[in-house]
N, C-alpha and C positions, 0 to 999 in steps of 0.2 A: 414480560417487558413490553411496555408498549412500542408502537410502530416508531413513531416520534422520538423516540430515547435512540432506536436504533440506526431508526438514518443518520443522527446527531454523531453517530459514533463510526459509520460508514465514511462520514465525511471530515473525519480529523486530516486535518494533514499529514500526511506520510511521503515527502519529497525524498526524504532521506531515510533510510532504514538500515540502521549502523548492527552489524552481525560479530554479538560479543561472545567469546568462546565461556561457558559456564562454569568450567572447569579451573580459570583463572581470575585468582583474586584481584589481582595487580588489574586487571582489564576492567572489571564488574567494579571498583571503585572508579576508575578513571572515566570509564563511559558515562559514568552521572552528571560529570561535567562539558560532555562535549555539546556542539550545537543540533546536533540529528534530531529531525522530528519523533523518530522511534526508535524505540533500540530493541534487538530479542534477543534473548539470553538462553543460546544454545544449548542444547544435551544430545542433537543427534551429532553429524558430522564432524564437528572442532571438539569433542568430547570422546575419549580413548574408551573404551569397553569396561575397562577395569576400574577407571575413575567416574564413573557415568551418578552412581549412589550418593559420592561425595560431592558431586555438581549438583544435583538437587538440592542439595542442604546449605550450598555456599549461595546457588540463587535464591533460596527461599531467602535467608537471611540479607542478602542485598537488597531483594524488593523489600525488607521490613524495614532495615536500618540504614537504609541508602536514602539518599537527597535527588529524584529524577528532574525535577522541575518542571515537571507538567508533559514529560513525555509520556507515549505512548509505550508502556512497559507490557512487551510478550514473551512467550518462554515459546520455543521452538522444542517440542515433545519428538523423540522417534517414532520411525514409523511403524505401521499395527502390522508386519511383518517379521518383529522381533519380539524380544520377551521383556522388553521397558517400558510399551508407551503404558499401561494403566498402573505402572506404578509411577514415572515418573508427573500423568497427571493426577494420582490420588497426594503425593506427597507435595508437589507445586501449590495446589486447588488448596488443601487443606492445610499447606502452612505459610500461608500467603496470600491466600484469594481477594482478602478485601485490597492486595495491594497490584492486581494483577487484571490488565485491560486485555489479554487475549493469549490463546494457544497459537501458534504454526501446527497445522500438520502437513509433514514431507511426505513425499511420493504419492502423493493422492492417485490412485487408481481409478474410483469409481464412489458414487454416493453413498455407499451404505458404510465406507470408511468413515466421511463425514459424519453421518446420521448415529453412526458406533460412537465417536467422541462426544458428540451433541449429547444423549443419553449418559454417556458415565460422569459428565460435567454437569448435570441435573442432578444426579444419584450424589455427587459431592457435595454440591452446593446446597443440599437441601441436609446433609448431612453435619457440614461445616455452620450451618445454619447462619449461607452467603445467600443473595436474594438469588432466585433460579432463574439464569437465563441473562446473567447480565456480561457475563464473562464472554469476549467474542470469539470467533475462529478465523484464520485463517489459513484458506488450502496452497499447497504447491503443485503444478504439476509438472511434474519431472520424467512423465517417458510414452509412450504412444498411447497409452491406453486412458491416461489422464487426459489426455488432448481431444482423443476420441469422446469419452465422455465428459466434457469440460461444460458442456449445456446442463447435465442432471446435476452436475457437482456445484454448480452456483445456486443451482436450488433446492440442494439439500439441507441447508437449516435456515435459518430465522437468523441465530447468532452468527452466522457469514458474512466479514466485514470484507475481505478480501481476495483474488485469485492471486496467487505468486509464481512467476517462468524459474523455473529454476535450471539454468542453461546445461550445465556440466552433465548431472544424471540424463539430462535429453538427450543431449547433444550422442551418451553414451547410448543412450535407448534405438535411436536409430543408426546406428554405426556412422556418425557424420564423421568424416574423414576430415579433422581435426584434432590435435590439444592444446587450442587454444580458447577459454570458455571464453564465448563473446566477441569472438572476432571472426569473420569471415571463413568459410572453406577453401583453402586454394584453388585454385584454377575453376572456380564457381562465380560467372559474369551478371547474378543479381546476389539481391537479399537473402541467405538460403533462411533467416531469420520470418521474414513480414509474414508469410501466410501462420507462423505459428503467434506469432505476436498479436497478430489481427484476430485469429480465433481464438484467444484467452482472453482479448479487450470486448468483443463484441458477445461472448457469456458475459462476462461481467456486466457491463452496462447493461444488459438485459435484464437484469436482476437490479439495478441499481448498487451496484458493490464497484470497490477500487482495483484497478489494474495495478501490479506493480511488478516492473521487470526487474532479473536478477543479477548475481555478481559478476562483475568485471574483475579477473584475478591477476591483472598486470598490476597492482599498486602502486607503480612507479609511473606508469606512463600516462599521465595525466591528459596529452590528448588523444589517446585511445577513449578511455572514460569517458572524456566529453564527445567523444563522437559516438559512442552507441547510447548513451544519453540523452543526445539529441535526436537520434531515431528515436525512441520510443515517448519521449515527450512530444514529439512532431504526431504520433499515428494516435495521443491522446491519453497515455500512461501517465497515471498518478504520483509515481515515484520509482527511485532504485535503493535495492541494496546497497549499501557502502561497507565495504570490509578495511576501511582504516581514514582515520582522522583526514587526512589531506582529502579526500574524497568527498566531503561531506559538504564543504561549501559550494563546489560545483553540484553537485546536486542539487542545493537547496535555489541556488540559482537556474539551474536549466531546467526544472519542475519548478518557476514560479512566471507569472508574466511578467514580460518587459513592462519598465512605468508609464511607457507611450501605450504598451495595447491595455490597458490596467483603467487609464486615462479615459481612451475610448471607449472601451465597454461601459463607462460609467456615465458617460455622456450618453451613449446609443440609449442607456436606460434610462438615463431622463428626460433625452427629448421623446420618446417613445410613450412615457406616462403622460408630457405635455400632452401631446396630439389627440391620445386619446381620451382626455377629458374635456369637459365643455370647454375651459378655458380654451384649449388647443383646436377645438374645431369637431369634438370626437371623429377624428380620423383614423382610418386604419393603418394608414403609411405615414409617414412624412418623409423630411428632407433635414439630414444633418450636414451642412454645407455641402458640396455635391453630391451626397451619398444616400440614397433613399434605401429607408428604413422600413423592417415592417416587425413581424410577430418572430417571424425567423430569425430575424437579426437580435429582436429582444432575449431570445431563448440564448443564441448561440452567444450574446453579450453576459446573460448570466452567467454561462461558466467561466467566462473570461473573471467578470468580475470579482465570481466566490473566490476562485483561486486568488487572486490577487488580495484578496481582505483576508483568507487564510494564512496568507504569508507576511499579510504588516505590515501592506502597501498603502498609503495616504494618496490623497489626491490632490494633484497638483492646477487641476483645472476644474474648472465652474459651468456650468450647461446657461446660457441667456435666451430664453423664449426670441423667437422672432419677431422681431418690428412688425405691428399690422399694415 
């Protein structure tokens, strides 16, 4: 798979990441029509032990005869500490593959969990006779040891679209004196969050891969949601989990840009190409009405702007060169 195919797919949007239990039919039809950027059709955690056989076969058949419209379809495999994750990726991969844009795998530990699934999703795909390598990953980590190793585990394969927080397993991993996933520890006077948040965003970006923080399990409290939402889109997070329908338009909105900084970024980028072309003076700076510009500004206007064209934002203003 070339390089190019895969940043293509690094960079879909995923503001919203709708978490549908596998096991339920009534869900796996209804989720096809919601607005979430992706949806992953669980078989670890929302999937009972005893029904785990017959969620493989209900999501196989949804990716085949289901209508996503252009979502990002993953199947969330258990983790390689029990005795389902290679069959439920031999049976996903091969009854399904060409309809299927990536694995979750939970509790990530450490990279050779990665580099395990990378290998038997080769071994499928070449068997399925799917193109090898097109199928992506994404990892969770979910408890110290994951976090510790979170630099090896972004660069453990090629097909790594993703790093995913997954709060609840962590939160349990280090005895955080909470149950409440997502919200603060009591009587704790900062973020007991940011330092784990920041060191899952900055592997990621290091590798060029998407940050996406995880679920908020108040479903009712709508601005709970939007406020740990806004932390993690504030420190640079590509998207959140959504685990139900009302969820999913605050996401799509607090992981997109506002149409004023949308605006501006698209202005900064084209008075920045003016300037520096003959026309413009080939300068290295200029001035967008009081505001001088330079390469840094260009850089940090593109991501404003990708995001905002990812999400179907039009432009409402026009860049006019300056009067000589």
């Amino acid at each position: 798979m070339t390089t190019s195919a895969l940043a293509a797919g690094r960079l879909r949007p995923r503001r919203s990441c709708l978490a549908v239990p596998g096991s339920n039919p009534r869900f796996l039809e209804k989720a096809q029509g919601l607005p979430a950027d992706q949806v992953f059709l669980d078989l670890e955690d929302a999937v009972a032990p005893l029904v785990k056989e017959r969620a493989r076969h209900l999501i196989v058949d949804a990716l085949n005869e289901g209508d996503w419209g252009g979502k990002i379809r993953v199947v969330r495999v258990n983790d390689w500490t029990t005795q389902w994750t290679y069959r439920d990726v031999i049976t996903v991969v091969e009854g399904a593959g060409a309809n299927l844009d990536g694995l979750m795998l939970p509790k990530v530990a450490d990279a050779a969990q990665v580099q395990a699934l990378d290998l038997l999703l080769t071994q499928v795909e070449k068997t399925a006779g799917l193109p090898a390598g097109r199928i992506g990953i994404e990892a969770q980590i979910e408890n110290a040891a994951g976090l510790v190793n979170v630099d090896a585990i972004a660069a453990a394969s090629p097909r790594l679209e993703t790093i995913v927080f997954g709060p609840a397993d962590f939160m349990a991993s280090i005895n955080m004196k909470s149950l409440v996933v997502g919200e603060q520890p009591p009587g704790y006077p900062a973020d007991a969050y940011h330092y784990i948040l920041m060191r899952i965003l900055i592997a990621a970006r290091a590798r060029d891969l998407q940050a996406i923080d995880g679920p908020y399990l108040q479903i009712r409290n709508a601005d709970g949601f939007r406020e740990v939402a806004r932390r993690a889109a504030a420190l640079g997070y590509d998207g959140k989990w959504v685990l139900h329908p009302d969820q999913i338009a605050a996401a799509n909105e607090i992981f997109s840009p506002s149409q004023a900084d949308y605006d501006h970024a698209e202005l900064i980028l084209d008075a920045y190409d003016w300037s520096t072309s003959a026309a413009g003076g080939a300068r290295g700076s200029a001035m967008l009405g009081e505001e001088m510009i330079d390469e840094a500004s260009r850089k940090m206007a593109l991501v404003i702007a990708a995001k905002g064209r990812a999400a179907g934002l039009s432009r409402t203003s026009k860049f006019e060169p300056p009067a000589e």
